[in-house]
N, C-alpha and C positions, 0 to 999 in steps of 0.2 A: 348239438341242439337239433331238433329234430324240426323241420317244416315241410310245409303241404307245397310238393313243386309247382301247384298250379296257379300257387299267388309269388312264386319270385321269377321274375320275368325275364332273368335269362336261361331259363328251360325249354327246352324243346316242349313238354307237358304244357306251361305256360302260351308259349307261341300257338300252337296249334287251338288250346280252349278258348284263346283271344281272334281266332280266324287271320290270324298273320302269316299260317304256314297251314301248306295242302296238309290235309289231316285224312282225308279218304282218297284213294287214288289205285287203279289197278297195279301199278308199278310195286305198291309195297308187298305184294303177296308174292314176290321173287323173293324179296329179303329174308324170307322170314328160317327162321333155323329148321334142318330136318334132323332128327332124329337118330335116324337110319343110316347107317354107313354105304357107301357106294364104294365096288370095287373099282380099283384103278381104270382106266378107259382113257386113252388118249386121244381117238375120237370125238369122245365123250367132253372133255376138257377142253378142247377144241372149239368147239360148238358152244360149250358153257360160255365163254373167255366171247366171245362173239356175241353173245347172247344177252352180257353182261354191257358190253359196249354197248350195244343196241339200246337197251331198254336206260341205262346213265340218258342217251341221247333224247328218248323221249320223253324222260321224266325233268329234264335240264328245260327242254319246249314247255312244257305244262308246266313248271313253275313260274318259267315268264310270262305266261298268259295270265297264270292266277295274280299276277304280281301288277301288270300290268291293269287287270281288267280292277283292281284292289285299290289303286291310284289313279284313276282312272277322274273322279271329281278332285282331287289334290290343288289341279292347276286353278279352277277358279276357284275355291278357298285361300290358296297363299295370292293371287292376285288382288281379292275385297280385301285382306290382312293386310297386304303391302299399301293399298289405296287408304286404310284406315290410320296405317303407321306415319305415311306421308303429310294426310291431313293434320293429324294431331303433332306433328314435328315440323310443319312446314316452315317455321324460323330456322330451321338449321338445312336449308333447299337454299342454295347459293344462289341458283339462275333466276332470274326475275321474270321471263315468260313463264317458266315453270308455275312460280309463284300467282302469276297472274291470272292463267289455266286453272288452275286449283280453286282460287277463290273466287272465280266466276263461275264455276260450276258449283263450288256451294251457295252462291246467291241466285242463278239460276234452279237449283232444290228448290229451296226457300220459298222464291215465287207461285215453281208449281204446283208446291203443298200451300201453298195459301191460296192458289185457282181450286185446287179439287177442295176446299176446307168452305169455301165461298158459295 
């Protein structure tokens, strides 16, 4: 069966059209296949093997910065999620100052949306 790799999302095609993975980047124009054959050079192979280290090295940094800079709002999203999870479950929150904290800052809301409504 034949599908378009860009809607099943464990592709590389997929990652990269959804911005989850560096998609342009100078590093990939090493990869890319030549053609051409090159005669042996040990030198030559030397220098490649070195060259190849190097550029892994930079390319390993600029993935964590995209990665980073990509997660970057993450923490206050799962923190309002976690504040909205606790709210809505606060019967199953053992500790009773916890408890207590919670619903005084919901009655505190309350108030202040009824001063700005006033």
């Amino acid at each position: 069966m034949k599908r378009n790799p860009r809607k099943l999302r464990w592709t590389k095609a997929f990652r990269k059209a959804a911005g989850k993975e560096m998609a342009i980047d100078s590093t990939f124009e090493f990869e890319k296949r030549r053609n051409v054959p090159v005669r042996y050079d040990r030198d030559l192979m030397q220098t490649t093997v070195k060259a190849m280290k190097r550029i892994t090295e930079i390319r390993k940094r600029r993935e964590m910065a995209f990665y980073k800079q990509r997660m970057a709002g993450k923490k206050d999203i799962e923190r309002v999620h976690n504040n909205v999870l606790i709210e809505k479950n606060i019967h199953l929150v053992a500790e009773q100052p916890i408890r207590n904290k919670v619903e005084t800052d919901k009655v505190k809301d309350v108030q202040k949306n009824m001063e700005i409504d006033s």
